[in-house]
N, C-alpha and C positions, 0 to 999 in steps of 0.2 A: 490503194484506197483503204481506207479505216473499214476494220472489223468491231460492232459494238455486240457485245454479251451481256445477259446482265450475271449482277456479281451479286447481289443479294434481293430481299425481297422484307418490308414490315408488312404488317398486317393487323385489321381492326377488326371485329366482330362486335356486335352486339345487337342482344335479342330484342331490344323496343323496337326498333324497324324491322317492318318484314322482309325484306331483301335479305336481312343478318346483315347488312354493313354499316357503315357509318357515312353517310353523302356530307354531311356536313363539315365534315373535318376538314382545315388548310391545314401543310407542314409545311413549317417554316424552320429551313437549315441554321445553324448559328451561322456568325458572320468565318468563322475561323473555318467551320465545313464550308464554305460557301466560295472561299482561299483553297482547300484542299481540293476542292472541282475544278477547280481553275488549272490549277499547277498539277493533277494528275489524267486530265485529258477525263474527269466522269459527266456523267448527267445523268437527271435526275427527271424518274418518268414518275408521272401519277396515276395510279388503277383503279381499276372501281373500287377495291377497297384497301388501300393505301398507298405506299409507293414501290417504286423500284431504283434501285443505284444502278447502271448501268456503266461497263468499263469498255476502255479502247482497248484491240491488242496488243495496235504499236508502241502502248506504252505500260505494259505487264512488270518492265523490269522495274522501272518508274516506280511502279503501285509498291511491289517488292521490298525496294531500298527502305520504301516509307513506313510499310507494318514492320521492318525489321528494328528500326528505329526505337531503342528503351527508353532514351533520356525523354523521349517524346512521342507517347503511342498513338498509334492512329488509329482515330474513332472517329466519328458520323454522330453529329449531335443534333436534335431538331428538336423544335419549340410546338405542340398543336393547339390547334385553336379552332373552336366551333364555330359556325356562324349561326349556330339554334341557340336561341337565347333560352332556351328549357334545356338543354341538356345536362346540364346540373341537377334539373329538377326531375329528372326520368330516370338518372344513371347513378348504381349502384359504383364504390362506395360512396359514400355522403362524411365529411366531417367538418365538425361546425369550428374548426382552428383555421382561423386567415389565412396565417400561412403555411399552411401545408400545401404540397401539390405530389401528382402522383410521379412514380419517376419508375422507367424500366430499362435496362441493362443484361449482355446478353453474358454476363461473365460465368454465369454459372450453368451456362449450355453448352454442349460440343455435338458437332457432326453437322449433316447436312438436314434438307427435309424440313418440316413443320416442325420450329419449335418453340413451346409458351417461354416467355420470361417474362408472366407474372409472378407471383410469390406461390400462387396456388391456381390452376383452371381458368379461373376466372379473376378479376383485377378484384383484391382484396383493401381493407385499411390496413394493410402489414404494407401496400403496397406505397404509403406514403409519407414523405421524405419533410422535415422542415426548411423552409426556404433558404437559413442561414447553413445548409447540409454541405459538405464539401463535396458531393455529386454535381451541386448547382451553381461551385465558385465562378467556371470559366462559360458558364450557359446563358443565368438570368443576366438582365439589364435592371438597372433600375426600373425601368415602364414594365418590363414582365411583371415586378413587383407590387405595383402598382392596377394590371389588369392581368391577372396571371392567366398561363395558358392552363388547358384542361390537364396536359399531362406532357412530359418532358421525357426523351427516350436517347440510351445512348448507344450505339453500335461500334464495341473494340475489333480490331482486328487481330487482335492477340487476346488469350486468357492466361488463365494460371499455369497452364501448362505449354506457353508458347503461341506462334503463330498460328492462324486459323484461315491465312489468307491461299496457301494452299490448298484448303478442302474447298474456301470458297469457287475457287478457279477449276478445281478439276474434278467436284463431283458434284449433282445436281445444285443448283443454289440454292442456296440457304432462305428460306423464310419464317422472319421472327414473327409469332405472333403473340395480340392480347386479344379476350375478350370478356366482355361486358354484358355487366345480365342490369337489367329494371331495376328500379325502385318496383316496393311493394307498398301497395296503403288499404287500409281497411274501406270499402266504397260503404256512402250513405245517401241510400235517397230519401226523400222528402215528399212527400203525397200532400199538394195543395186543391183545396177549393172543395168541389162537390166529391174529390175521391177521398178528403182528411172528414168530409161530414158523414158519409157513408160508414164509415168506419169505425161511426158511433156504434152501426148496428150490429145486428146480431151475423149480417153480409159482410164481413172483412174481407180485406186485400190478403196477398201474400205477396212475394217473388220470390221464383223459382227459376233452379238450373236446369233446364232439360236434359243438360248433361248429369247432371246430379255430381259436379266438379266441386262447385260450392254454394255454401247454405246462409241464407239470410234471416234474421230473428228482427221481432219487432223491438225497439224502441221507444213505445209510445211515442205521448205526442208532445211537442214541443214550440215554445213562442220565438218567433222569429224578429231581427231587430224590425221591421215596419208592423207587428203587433200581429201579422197572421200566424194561425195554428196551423200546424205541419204534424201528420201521421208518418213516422219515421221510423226505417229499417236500415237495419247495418249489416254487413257481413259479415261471419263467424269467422273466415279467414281472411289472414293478406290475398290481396290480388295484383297480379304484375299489372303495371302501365305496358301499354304497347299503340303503336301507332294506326295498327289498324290490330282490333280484339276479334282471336277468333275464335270466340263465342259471343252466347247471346241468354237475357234473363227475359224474364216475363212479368208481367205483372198480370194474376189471377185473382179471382171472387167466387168466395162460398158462400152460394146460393143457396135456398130451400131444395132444387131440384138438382145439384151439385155441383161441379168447379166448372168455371168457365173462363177463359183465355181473355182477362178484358184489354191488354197491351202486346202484342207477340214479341214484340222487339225493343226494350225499354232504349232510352238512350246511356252511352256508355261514360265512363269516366275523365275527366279534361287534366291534362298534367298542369296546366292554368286555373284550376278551380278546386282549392286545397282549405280546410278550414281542421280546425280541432273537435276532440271529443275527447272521454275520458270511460275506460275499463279500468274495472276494480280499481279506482283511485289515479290509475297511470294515464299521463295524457297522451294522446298518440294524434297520427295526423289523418285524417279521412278525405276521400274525395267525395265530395258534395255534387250530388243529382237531382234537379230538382223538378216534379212533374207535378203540372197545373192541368186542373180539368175543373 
């Protein structure tokens, strides 16, 4: 009876989910990995957060023959694909060049255990490749082209210094990881109705961090495209998106007899609701909040 082990391990991280993973992500093997599982007795498990290659014993020597193989090295190629249609718009990096995509490779890692093969920590713009790259000749399809995947990953069984299928086999398995931090955007809310008329007086708003993490300045006030006036605050720093924020701002008023709490919990920022502003000349991108009273 077949003995199954696994032989290696990818892995995702990223800080917009609070779990740290990534649920949305499918991997999809190329068609030539998908020939190599065939013909080497593997399969291929999915984890909570990414995947597994998994080997037979009975055919070790199999596996062998194939990473020994120069004229034609053996590697593990997969396509990933989100099914969050925001995930572009939450995940650090960002570049506005069509075709670029990101692309990671374990060539310049050895041993067993956890290890990154981003370019840095965390998945960088160093970490992206132009589509016409020769990391991508035997990968993309035309349709990848066309709907490109989020990021593209290749797994050698050899590096620069020879075979690596050895360490896979006989000392903990290897797992590759990336991970991924937020986008960050400056949040702006927008105080409509009796709290932008209040505001006239000498009782202003604030909001505050009770963390005192970060700080919000006013903005004056501002015409909105349907003609209403909006009393508007921006915050002094970026703020990560995340999926569920753990913190929380306030919305307060200074009183004649002093500060009172008049919102405890404002609502938080939408990776869906993105509009422009503009520091010292530079435009930048804010998430727009917008609270009617």
């Amino acid at each position: 009876m077949s003995f199954y082990q696994t032989l290696l391990s990818f892995t995702v991280a990223h800080s917009y989910n609070s779990s740290g993973v990534c649920p949305s992500l499918n991997f999809y093997p190329t068609d030539s990995t998908r020939a190599l599982f065939d013909k080497l007795g593997l399969l291929l498990r999915v984890t909570r957060d990414g995947i597994q290659i998994v080997y037979d014993h009975d055919l070790v020597e199999t596996l062998e023959t194939y990473a020994l193989d120069k004229l034609e090295p053996l590697s593990f190629d997969f396509k990933v694909f989100s099914q969050d249609p925001d995930f572009r718009s939450y995940t650090e990096p960002y570049t506005g060049v069509d075709d670029d995509i990101l692309y990671f490779d374990n060539l310049a890692v050895n041993g067993s255990g956890t290890q990154v093969i981003s370019t840095a920590e965390v998945v960088s713009g160093e970490d992206f490749r132009a589509m016409d790259a020769h990391e991508f000749k035997e990968i993309l399809t035309q349709k990848d082209r066309l709907l490109k995947p989020e990021f593209v990953f290749r797994i050698y069984a050899a590096n620069n210094e020879g075979s690596i299928l050895k360490q896979w086999l006989e000392q903990p398995p290897a797992i590759y990881s990336i991970r991924f931090n937020s986008r960050q955007r400056y949040w702006k809310y927008y105080l409509l109705g009796r709290m932008a008329r209040n505001n006239e007086t000498t009782n202003g708003f604030s909001i505050v961090d009770p963390e005192n993490k970060f700080e919000f300045e006013t903005t004056g006030e501002e015409m909105l495209p349907d003609q209403r006036i909006a009393y508007t605050f921006r915050s002094k720093q970026q703020i990560p998106l995340y999926e569920r924020y753990p913190f929380r701002f306030q919305l307060r008023q200074q009183g004649q007899t002093g500060e009172t709490t008049v919102i405890p919990s404002l609502p938080v920022a939408s990776v869906k609701q993105a509009g422009m502003d503009a520091i010292a000349g530079q435009e930048i991108i804010v998430s727009e909040i917008y609270i009617n009273s």
